[in-house]
C-alpha positions in Angstrom: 1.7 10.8 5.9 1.4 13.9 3.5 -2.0 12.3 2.0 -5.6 11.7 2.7 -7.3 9.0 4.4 -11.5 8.1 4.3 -13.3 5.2 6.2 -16.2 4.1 4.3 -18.5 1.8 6.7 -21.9 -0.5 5.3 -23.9 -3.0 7.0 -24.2 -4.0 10.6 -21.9 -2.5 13.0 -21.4 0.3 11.2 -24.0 2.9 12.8 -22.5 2.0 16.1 -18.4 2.2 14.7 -17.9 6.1 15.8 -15.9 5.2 19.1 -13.5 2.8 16.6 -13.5 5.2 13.6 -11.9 7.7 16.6 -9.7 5.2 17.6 -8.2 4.4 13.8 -7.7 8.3 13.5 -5.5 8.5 15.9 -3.5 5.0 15.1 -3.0 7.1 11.8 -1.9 10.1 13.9 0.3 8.0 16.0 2.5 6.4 13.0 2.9 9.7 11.5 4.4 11.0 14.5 6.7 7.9 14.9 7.0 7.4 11.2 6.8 10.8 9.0 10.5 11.8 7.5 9.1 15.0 7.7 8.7 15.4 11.5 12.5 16.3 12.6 10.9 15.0 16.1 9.3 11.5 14.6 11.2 8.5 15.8 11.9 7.6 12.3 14.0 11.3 11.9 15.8 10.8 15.2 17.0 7.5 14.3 18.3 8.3 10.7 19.8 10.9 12.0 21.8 9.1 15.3 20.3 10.3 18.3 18.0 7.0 18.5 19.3 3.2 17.9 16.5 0.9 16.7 16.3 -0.4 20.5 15.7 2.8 21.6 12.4 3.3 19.4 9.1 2.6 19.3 8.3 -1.3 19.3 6.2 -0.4 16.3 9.5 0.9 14.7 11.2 -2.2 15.1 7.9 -4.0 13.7 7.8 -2.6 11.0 11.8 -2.7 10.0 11.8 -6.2 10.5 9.0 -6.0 7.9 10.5 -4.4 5.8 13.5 -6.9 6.0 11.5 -9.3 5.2 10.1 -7.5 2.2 13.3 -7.1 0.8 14.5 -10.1 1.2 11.0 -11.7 -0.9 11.4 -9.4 -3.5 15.2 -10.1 -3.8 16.2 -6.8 -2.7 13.7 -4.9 -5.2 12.1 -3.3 -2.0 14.4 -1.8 0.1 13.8 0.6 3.5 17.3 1.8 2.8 17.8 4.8 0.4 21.4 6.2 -0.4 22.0 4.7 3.0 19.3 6.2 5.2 16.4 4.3 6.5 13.4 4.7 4.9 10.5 2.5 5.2 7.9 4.3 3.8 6.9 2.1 0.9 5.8 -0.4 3.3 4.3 2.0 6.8 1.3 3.4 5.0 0.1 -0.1 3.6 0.7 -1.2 7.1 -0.9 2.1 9.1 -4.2 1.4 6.8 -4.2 -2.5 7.4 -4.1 -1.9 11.1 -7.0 0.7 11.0 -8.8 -1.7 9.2 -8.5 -4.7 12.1 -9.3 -1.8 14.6 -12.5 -1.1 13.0 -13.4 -4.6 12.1 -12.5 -5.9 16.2 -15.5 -3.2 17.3 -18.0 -5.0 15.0 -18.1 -3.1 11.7 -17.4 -6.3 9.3 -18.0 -4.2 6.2 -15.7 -1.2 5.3 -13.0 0.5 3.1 -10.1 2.0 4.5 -9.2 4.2 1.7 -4.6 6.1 2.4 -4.1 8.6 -0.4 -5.7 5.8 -3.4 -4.4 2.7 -1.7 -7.2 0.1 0.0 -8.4 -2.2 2.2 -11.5 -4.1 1.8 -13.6 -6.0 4.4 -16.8 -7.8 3.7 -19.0 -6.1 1.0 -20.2 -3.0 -0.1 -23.9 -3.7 0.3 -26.0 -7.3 0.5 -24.8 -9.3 -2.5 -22.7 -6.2 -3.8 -19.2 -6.6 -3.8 -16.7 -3.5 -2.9 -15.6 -2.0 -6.3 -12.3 -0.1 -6.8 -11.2 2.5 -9.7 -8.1 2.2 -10.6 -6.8 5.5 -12.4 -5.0 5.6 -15.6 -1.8 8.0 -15.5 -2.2 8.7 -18.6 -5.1 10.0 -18.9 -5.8 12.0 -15.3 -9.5 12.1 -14.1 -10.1 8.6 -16.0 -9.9 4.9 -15.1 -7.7 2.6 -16.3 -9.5 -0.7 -14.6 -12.3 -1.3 -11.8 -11.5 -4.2 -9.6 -13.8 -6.1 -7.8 -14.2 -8.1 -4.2 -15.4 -8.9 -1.0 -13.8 -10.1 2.4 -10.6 -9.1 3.1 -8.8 -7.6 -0.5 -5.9 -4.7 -0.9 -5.3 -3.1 -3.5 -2.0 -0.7 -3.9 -0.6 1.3 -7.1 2.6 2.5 -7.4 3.7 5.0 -9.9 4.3 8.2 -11.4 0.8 9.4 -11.5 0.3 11.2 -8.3 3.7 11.8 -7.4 6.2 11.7 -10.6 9.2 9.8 -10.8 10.0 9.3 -6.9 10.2 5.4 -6.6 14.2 4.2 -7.8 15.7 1.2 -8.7 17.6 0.3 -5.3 20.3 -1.4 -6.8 21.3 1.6 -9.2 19.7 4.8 -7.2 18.3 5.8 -10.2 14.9 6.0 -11.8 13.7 2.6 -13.5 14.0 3.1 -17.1 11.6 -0.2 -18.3 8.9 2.4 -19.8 6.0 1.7 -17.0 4.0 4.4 -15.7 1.8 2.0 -13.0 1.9 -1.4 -11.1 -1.1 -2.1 -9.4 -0.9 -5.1 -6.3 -3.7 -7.0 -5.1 -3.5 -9.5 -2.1 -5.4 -10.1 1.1 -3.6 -7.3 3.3 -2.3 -3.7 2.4 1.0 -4.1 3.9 1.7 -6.6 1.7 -0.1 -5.3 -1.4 1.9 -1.6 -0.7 5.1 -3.2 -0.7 5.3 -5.3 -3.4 3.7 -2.4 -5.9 6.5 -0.6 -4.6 8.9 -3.6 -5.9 7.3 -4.6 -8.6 7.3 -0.7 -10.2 11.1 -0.5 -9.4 11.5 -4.0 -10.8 10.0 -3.3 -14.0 11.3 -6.1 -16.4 10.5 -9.7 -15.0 7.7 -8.1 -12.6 4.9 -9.7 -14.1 6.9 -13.3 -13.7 7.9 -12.4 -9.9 3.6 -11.7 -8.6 3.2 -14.4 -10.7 5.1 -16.6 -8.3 3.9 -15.0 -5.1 0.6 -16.6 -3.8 -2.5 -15.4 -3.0 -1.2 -11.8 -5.5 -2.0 -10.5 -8.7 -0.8 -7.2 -10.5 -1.9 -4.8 -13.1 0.4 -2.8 -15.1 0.3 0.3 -17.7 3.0 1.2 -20.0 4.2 5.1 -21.3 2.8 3.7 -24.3 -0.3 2.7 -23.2 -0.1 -1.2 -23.5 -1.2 -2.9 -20.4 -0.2 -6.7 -18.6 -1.8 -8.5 -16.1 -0.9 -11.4 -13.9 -3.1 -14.5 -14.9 -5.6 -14.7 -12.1 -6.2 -11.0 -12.3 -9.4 -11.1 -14.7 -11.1 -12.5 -11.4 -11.1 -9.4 -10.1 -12.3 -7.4 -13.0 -15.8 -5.7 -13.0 -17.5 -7.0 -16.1 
């Protein structure tokens, strides 16, 4: 998925995770080889380009366009796996690849653990007894730095989307071109990464009225920094601040 991934495993279970952290390495391995746009052989690049019909693939390709459909319907077509007519759902399949690992290693026992895909999260349990896991979130405009640390234990995403790591690559699906509302970073936190992923992915292309739409979504909370350096938040987002 052109990034890199880290396990991070506390508390009981996790000495005796190994056979499960194996087993979440190559769920990664497996979705890039059905899912990676750069793989002429994936599933994902035989389907875009004809020689597969979405019955033909994967169930887990069909799983996770139907996601996606559902995605863009919530966000009222602000997420879209379609791109200048090609199918492309990776705004949603790493959110959803890191989730999954996630249940893997919590089914084996290890209740406490961050799944970490290229800056994007998944939390289970907590970081130590009474500690809860803490996240930096970096500021884009200032590289090396962080913008805000969130906070939380049991089961908490967090996703950014932006132009920090990788420039200007998310668009405005109904235009094709690149949003012009002046944000730099929308950061998404809810209970699972697949949902967290793809609405960061939404709410950056959104820009204008993204604050009002997590607002409205339950269970979600967003964080967002402008080019000029001003920053929103949804309302309940302070809970998850580290004072």
């Amino acid at each position: 998925m052109g990034t890199v991934f880290s396990f991070d495993l506390r508390g009981a279970g996790a000495r005796e995770a190994g056979p499960a952290v194996a087993e979440a390495v190559a769920w990664l391995h497996r979705v890039d080889e059905l899912f990676s746009p750069f793989r002429p052989e994936s599933e994902l690049s035989r389907l875009v380009r004809g020689e597969l019909s979405p019955g033909d693939c994967d169930p887990l390709v069909t799983e996770v366009l139907m996601l996606c459909e559902g995605a863009e319907e919530m966000s009222d077509g602000w997420f879209s796996p379609r791109f200048g007519g090609v199918t492309d759902p990776t705004g949603l399949v790493k959110g959803w690849a890191v989730e999954r690992a996630s249940e893997l290693l919590a089914d084996a026992g290890a209740v406490d653990s961050c799944v970490n895909g290229g800056g994007d999260v998944q939390l289970r349990g907590r970081a130590g007894p009474g500690r809860p896991w803490r996240t930096g979130v970096g500021d884009p405009l200032r590289p090396g730095r962080v913008a805000v640390v969130v906070e939380g234990e049991g089961r908490l995403a967090v996703a950014t989307s932006g132009t920090a790591e990788r420039g200007c690559h998310i668009v405005d699906p109904h235009t094709g071109a690149a949003p012009r509302h002046g944000l730099v970073s929308v950061t998404v936190l809810a209970e699972g990464l697949t949902a967290a992923d793809a609405w960061a992915t939404a709410a950056f292309a959104r820009g204008d009225g993204a604050r009002d739409w997590l607002e409205s979504l339950p269970e979600v909370e967003g964080f967002a920094i402008a080019a000029d350096g001003t920053t929103w938040s949804t309302t309940g987002f302070g809970k998850f601040t580290a004072g």
